[in-house]
C-alpha positions in Angstrom: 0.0 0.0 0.0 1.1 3.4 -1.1 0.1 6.3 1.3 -0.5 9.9 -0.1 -0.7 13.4 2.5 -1.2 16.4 0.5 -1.4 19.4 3.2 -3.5 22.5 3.9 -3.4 25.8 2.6 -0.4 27.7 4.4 0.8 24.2 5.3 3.5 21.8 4.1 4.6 18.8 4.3 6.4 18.7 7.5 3.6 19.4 9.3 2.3 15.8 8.4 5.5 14.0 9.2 4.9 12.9 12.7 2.0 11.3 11.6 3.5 9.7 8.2 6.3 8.2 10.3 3.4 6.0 12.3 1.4 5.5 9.2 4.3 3.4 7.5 3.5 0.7 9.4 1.0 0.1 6.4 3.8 0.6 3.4 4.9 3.8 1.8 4.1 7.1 3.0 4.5 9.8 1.2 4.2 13.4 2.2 4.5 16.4 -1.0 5.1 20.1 -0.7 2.1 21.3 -3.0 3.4 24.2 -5.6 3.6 27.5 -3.8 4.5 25.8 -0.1 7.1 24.3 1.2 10.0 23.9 -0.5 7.8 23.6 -4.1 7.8 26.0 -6.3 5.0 28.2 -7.3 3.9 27.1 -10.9 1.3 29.3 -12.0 -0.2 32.1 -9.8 -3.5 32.0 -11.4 -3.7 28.1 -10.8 -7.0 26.4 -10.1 -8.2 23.3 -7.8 -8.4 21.7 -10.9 -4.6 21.5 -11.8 -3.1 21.5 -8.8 -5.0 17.7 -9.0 -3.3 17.6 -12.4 -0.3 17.9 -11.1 -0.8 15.4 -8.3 -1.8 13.2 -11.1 1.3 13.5 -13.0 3.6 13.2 -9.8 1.8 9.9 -9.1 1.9 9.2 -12.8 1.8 5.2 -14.0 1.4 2.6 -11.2 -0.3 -0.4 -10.2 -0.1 0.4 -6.5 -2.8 0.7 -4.3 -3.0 4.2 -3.2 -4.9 5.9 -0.1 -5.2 9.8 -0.6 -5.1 11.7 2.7 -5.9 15.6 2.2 -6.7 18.5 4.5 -7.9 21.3 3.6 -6.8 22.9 0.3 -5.3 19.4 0.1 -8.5 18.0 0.4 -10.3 19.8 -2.5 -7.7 18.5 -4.3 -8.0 14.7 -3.7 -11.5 14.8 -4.0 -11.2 16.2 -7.3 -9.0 13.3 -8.4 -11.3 10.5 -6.7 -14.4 11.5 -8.6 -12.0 10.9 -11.2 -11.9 7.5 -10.1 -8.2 6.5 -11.3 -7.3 3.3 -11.2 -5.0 3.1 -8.6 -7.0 4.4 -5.7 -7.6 2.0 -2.9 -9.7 4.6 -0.4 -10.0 8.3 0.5 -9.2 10.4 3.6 -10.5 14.2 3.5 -9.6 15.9 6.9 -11.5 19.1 7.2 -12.1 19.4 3.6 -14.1 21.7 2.2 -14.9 20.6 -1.1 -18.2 22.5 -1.9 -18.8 26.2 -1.7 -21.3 27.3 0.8 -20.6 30.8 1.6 -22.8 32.2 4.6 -25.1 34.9 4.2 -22.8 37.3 6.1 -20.1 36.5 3.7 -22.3 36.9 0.6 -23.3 40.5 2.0 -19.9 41.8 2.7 -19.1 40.6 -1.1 -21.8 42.8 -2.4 -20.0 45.6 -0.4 -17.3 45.2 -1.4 -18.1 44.8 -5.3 -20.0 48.4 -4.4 -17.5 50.2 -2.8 -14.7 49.3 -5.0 -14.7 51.8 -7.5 -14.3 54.9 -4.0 -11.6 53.1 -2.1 -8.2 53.0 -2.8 -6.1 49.9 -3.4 -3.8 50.3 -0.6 -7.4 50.7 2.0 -8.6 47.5 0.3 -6.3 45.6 1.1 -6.7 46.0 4.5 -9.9 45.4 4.8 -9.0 42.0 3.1 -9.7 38.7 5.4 -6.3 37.8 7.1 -6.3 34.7 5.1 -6.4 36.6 1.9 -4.0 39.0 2.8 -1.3 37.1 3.5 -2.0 34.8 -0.1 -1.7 38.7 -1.5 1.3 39.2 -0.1 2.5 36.1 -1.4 1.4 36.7 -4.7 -1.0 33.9 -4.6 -4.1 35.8 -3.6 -5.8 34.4 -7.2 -4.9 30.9 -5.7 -6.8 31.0 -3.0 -9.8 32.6 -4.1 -10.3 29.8 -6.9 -10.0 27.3 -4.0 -12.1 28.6 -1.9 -15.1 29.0 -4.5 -14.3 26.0 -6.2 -17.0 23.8 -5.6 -17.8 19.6 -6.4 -21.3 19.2 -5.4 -21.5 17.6 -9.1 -18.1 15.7 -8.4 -18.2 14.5 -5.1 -20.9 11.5 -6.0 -18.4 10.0 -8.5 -16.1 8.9 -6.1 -16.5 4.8 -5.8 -13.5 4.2 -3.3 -14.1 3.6 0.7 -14.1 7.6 1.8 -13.5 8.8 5.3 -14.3 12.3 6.6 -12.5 13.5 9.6 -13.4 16.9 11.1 -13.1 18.9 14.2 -16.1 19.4 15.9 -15.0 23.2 16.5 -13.7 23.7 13.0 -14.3 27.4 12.4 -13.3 27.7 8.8 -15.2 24.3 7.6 -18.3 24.4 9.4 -19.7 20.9 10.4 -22.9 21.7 7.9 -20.5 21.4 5.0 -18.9 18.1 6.6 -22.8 16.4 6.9 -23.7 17.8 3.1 -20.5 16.1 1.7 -21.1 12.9 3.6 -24.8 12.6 1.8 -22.6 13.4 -1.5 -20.3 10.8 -1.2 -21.5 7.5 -2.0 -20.8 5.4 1.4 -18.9 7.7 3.3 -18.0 8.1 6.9 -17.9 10.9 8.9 -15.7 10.9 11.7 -16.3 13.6 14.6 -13.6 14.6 16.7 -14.7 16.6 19.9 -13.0 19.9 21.3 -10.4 20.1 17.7 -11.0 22.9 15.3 -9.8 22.9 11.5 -6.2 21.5 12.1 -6.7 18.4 14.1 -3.9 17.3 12.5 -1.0 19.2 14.8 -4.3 19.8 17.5 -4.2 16.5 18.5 -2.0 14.0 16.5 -2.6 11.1 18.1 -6.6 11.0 17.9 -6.0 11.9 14.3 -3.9 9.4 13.4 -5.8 6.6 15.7 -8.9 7.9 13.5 -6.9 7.4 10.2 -5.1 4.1 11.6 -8.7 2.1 12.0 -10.2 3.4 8.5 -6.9 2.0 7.1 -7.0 -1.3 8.6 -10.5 -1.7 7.3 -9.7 -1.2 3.5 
């Protein structure tokens, strides 16, 4: 067995190597600096969801192996993307805090509208400020069109092609993945299984590693 961790936005790989180095008890783990983090360079800074899976695609390239994908996050909207896919070589799916359909609250849709208003009367270097923290830091990384084609990417018409056992794994307290979006994609996935883990928020990962990877540990065991 071949085990894949792509990582969150702001994230890379080293954040998931305390939990890869228990997970190779089951074969292969590997853990990838997505373009832009890490140690990876940025590709394109106008990417989409949609080839950042290419990309993972063509880093796995040809095999026979049987692969688990593991994803969190921004890692997670892509590994969803290539499961509906349904390639070949995929054993099962993990998605950690995953938020792969867009759902934006009414309070966000408002301040949008505002914003789209107010535009044209405030200056650039104003705007930016008023900018989630989020955003503003992808601005200042020059990746600010990244982000906002994650964020609104959305798979409701995806999500029910994926045929591979699919865990969900989600903080209880996760603030920028609300638990509504966890329950809608568990009714999109054919089969799936949400996993609930009290008192964590979005990164339950480096929150508490050792319930995450107990969580991840049993799902593997069963596939």
């Amino acid at each position: 067995m071949r085990i894949i961790i792509l990582h969150g936005w702001g994230h890379s790989a080293a954040h998931w190597n305390p939990i890869a180095e228990k997970l190779v008890r089951f074969g292969s783990v590997e853990t990838w600096d997505l373009p832009g983090f890490g140690n990876e360079p940025l590709v394109s800074a106008t990417w989409t969801i949609t080839q950042y899976a290419d990309w993972v695609q063509d880093k796995i390239g040809g095999t026979e192996e049987d692969i688990v994908l593991i994803g969190h996050s921004f890692g997670g909207r892509i590994a969803s993307i290539l499961a509906a896919r349904q390639p070949p070589w995929l054993r099962a799916l993990i998605l950690i805090g995953a938020p792969s359909i867009y759902r934006p609250s009414a309070k966000i849709r408002i301040k949008s509208t505002i914003a789209s208003l107010v535009k044209p009367f405030v200056p650039s270097s104003l705007r930016c400020k008023l900018l989630p923290e989020e955003l503003r830091d992808a601005e200042d990384a020059g990746i600010g069109r990244v982000f906002r084609n994650a964020v609104t990417n959305d798979q409701t018409k995806a999500l029910p092609m994926i045929a591979v056992p699919t865990l969900l794994i989600w903080g209880a307290n996760d603030d920028a993945a609300p638990m509504a979006l966890a329950h809608e994609i568990k009714t999109l996935i054919p089969g799936s299984k949400l996993v609930i883990l009290p008192g964590l928020g979005h990164n339950v990962h480096l929150e508490n590693p050792l319930l995450t990877y107990g969580t991840i540990e049993q799902f593997v065991e069963s596939v």
